[in-house]
N, CA, C and O atoms as a GROMACS GRO file, in nm:
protein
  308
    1UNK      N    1  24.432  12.304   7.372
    1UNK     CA    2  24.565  12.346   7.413
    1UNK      C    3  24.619  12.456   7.323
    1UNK      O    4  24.740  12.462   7.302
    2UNK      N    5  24.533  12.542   7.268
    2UNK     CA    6  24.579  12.625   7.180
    2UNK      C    7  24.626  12.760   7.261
    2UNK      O    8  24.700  12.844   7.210
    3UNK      N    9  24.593  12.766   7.345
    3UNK     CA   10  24.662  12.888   7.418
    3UNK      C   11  24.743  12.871   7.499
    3UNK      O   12  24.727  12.782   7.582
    4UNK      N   13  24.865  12.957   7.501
    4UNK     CA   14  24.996  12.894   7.507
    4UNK      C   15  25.042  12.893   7.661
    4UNK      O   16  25.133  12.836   7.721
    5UNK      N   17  24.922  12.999   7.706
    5UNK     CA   18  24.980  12.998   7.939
    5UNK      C   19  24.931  12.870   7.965
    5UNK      O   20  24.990  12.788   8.034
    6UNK      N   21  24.754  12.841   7.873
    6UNK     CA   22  24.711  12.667   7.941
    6UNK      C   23  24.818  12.558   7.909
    6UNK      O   24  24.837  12.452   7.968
    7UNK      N   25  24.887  12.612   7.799
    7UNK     CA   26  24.968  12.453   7.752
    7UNK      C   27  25.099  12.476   7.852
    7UNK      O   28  25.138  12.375   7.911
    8UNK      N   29  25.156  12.577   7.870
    8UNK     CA   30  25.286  12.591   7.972
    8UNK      C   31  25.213  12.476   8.137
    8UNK      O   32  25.276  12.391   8.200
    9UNK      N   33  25.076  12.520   8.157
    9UNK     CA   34  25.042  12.459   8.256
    9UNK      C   35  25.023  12.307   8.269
    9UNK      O   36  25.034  12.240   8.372
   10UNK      N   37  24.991  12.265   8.144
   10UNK     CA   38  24.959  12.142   8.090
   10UNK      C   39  25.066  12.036   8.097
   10UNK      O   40  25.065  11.923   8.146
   11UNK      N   41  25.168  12.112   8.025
   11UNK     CA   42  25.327  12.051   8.037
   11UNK      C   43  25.307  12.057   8.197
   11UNK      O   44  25.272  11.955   8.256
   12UNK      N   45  25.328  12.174   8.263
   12UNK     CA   46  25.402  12.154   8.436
   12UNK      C   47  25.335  12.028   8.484
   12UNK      O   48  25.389  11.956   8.569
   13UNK      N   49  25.212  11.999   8.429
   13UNK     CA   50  25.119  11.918   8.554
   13UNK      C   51  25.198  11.766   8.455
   13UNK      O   52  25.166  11.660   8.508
   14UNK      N   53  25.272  11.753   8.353
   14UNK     CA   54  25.336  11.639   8.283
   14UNK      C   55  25.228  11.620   8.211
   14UNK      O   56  25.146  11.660   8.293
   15UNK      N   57  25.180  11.597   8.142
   15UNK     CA   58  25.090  11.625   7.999
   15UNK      C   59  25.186  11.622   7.929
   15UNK      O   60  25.272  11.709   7.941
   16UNK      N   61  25.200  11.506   7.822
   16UNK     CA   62  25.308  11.507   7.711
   16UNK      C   63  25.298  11.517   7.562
   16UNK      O   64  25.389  11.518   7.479
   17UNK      N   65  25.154  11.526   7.543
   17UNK     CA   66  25.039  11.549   7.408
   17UNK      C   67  24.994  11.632   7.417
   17UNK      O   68  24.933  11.649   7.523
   18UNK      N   69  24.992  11.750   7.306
   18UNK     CA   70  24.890  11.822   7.313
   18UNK      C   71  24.820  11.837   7.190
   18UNK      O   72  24.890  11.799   7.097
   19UNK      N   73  24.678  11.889   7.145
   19UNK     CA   74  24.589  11.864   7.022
   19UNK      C   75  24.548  12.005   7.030
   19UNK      O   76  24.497  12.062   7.126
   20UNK      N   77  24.588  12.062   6.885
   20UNK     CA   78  24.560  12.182   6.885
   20UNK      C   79  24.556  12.202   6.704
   20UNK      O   80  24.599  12.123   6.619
   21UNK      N   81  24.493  12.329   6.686
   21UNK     CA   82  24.459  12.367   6.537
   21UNK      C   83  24.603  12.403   6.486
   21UNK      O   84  24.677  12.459   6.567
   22UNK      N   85  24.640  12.381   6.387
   22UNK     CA   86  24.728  12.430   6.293
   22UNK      C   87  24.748  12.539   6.281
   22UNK      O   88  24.858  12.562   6.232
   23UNK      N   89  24.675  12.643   6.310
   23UNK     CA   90  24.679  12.795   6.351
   23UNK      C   91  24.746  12.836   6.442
   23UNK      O   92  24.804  12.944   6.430
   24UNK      N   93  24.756  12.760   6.560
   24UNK     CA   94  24.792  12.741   6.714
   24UNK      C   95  24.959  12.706   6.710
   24UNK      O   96  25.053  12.760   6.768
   25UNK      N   97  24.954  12.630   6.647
   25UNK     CA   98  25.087  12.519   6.669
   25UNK      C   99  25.218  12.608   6.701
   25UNK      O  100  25.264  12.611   6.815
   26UNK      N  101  25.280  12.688   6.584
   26UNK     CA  102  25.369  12.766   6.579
   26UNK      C  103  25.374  12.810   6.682
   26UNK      O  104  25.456  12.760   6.758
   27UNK      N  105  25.258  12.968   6.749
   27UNK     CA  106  25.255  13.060   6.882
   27UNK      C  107  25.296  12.950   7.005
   27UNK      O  108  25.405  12.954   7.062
   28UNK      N  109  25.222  12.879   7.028
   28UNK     CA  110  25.228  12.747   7.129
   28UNK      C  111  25.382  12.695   7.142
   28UNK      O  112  25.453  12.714   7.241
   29UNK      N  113  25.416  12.635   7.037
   29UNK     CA  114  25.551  12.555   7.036
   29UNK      C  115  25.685  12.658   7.061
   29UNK      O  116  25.795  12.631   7.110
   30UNK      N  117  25.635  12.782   7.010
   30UNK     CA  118  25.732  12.893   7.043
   30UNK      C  119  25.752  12.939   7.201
   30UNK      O  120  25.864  12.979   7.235
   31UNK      N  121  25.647  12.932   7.296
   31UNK     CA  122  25.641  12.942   7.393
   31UNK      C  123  25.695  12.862   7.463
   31UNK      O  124  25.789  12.877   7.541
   32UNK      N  125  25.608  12.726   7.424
   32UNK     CA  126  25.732  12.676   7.504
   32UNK      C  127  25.881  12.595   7.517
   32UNK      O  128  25.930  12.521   7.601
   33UNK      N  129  25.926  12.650   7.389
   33UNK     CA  130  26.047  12.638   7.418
   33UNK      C  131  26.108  12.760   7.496
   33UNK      O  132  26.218  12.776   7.548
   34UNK      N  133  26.018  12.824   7.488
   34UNK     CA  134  26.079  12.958   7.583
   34UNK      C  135  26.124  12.866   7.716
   34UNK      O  136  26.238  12.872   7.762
   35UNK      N  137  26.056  12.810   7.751
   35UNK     CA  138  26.009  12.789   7.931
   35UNK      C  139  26.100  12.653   7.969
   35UNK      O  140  26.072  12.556   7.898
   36UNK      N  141  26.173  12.637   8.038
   36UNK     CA  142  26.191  12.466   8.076
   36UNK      C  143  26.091  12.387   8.142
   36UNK      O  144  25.992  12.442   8.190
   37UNK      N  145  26.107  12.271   8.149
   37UNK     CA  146  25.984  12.187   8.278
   37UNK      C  147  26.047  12.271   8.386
   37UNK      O  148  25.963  12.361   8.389
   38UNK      N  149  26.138  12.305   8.479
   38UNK     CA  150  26.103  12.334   8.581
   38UNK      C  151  26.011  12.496   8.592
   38UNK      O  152  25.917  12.524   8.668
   39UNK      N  153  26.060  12.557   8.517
   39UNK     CA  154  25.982  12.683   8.556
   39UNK      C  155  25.821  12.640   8.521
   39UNK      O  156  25.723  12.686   8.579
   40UNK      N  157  25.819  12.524   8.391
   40UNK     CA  158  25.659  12.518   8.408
   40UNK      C  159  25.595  12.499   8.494
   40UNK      O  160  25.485  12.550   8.513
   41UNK      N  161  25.682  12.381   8.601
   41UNK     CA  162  25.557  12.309   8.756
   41UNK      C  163  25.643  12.441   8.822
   41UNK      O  164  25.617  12.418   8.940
   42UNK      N  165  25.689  12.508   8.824
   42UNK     CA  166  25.707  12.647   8.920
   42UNK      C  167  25.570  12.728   8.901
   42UNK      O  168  25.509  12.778   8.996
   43UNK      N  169  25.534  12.734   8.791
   43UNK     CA  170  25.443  12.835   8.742
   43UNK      C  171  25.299  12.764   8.792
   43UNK      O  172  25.207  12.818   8.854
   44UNK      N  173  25.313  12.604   8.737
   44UNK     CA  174  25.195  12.566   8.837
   44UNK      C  175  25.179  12.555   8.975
   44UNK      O  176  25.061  12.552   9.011
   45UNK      N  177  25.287  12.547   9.086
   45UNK     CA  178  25.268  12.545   9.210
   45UNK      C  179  25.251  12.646   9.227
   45UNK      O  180  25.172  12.654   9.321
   46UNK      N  181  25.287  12.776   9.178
   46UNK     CA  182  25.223  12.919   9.233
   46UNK      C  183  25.073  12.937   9.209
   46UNK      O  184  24.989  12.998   9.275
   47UNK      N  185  25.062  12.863   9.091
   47UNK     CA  186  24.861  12.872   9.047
   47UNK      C  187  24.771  12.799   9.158
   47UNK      O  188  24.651  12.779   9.177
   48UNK      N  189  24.884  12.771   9.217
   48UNK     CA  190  24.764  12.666   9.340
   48UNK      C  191  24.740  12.746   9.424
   48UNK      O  192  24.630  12.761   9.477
   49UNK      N  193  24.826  12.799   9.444
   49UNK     CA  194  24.835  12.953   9.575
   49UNK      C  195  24.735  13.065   9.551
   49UNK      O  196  24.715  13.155   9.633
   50UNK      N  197  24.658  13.049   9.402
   50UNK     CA  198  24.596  13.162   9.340
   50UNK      C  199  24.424  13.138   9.395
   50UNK      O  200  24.377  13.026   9.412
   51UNK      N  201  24.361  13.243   9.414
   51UNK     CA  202  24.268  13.244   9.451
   51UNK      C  203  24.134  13.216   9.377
   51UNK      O  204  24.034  13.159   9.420
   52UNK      N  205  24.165  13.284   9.224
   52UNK     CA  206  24.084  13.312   9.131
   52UNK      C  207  24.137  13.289   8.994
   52UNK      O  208  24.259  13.301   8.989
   53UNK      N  209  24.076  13.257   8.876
   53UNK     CA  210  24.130  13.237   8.749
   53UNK      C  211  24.183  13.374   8.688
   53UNK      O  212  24.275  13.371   8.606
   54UNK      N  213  24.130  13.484   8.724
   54UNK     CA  214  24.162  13.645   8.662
   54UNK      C  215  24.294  13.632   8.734
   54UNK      O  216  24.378  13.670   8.653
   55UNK      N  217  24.374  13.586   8.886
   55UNK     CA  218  24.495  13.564   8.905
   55UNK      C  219  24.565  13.487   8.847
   55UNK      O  220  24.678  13.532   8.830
   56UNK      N  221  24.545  13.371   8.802
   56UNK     CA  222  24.587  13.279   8.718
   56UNK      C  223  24.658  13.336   8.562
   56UNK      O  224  24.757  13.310   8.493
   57UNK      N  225  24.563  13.413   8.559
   57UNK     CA  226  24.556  13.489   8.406
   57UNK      C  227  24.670  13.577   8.408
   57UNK      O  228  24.750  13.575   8.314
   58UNK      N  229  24.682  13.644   8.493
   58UNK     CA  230  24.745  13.768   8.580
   58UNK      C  231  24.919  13.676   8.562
   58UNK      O  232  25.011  13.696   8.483
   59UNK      N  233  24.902  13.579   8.672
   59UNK     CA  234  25.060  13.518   8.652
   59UNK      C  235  25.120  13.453   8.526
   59UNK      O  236  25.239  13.453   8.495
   60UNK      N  237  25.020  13.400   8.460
   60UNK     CA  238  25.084  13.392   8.339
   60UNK      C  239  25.118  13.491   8.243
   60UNK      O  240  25.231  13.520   8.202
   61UNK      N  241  24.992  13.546   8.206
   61UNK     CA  242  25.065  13.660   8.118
   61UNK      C  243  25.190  13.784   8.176
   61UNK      O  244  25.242  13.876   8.113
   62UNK      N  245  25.207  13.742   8.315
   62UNK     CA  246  25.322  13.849   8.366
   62UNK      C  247  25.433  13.731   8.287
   62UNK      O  248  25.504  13.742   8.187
   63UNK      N  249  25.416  13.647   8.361
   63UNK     CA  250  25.514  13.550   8.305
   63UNK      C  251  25.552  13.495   8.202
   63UNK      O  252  25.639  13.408   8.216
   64UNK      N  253  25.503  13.525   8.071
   64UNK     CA  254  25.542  13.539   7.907
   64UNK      C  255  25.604  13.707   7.871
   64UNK      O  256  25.680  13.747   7.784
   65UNK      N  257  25.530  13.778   7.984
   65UNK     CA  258  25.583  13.903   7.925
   65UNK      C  259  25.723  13.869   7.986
   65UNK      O  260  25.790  13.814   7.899
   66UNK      N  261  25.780  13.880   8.081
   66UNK     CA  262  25.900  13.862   8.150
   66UNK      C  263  26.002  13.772   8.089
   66UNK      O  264  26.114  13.765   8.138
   67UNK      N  265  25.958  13.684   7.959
   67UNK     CA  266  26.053  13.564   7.916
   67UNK      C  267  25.986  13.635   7.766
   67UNK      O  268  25.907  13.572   7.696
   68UNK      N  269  26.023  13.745   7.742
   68UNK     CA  270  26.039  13.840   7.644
   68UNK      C  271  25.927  13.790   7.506
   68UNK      O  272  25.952  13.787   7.386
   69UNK      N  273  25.801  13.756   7.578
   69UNK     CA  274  25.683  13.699   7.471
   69UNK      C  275  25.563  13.805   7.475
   69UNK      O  276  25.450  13.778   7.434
   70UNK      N  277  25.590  13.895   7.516
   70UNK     CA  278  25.453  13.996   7.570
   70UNK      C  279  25.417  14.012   7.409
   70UNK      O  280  25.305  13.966   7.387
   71UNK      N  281  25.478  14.062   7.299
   71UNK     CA  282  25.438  14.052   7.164
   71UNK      C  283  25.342  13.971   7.104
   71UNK      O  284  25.279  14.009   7.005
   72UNK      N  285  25.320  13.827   7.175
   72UNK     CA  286  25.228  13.694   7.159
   72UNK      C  287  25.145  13.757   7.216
   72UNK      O  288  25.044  13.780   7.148
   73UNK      N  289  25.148  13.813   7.363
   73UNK     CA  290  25.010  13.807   7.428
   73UNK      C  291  24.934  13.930   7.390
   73UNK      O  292  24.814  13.943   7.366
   74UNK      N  293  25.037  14.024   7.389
   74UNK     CA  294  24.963  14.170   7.276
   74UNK      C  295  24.916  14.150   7.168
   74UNK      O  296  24.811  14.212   7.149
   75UNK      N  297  24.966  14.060   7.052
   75UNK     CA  298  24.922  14.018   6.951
   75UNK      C  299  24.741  13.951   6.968
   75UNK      O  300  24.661  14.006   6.892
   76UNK      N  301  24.690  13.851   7.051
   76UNK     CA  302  24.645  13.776   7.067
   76UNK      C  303  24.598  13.675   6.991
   76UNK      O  304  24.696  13.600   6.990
   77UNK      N  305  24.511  13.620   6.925
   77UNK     CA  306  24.496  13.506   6.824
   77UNK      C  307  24.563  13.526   6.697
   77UNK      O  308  24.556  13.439   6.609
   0.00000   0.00000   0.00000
């Protein structure tokens, strides 16, 4: 769960644990307090609609850039 679009997804689907490196924690936990539960299962009912994982990829990272995190995803590890 160290990458922070899988853990936004993780939460939507209700996942209430997540196990991740100490490296991770901060970027991750920052994210999502960005996000509420509803926009998370928003973000997952649109991933169902998605055809392919490169779309998947596509809506999330639009969707951190848009909730003013594009710096995380430009940054990357």
């Amino acid at each position: 769960a160290g990458d922070p679009a899988a853990a936004l997804l993780l939460l939507g689907m209700g996942v209430d644990s997540l196990s991740m490196s100490s490296a991770s924690l901060l970027r991750v936990k920052w994210v999502l307090r960005s996000f509420n539960t509803e926009k998370m299962q928003s973000l997952l009912e649109e991933t169902w609609k998605l055809e392919d994982a490169a779309s998947v990829q596509a809506l999330l990272h639009n969707s951190l850039v848009e909730a003013g995190l594009g710096g995380l995803v430009r940054a990357g590890r």
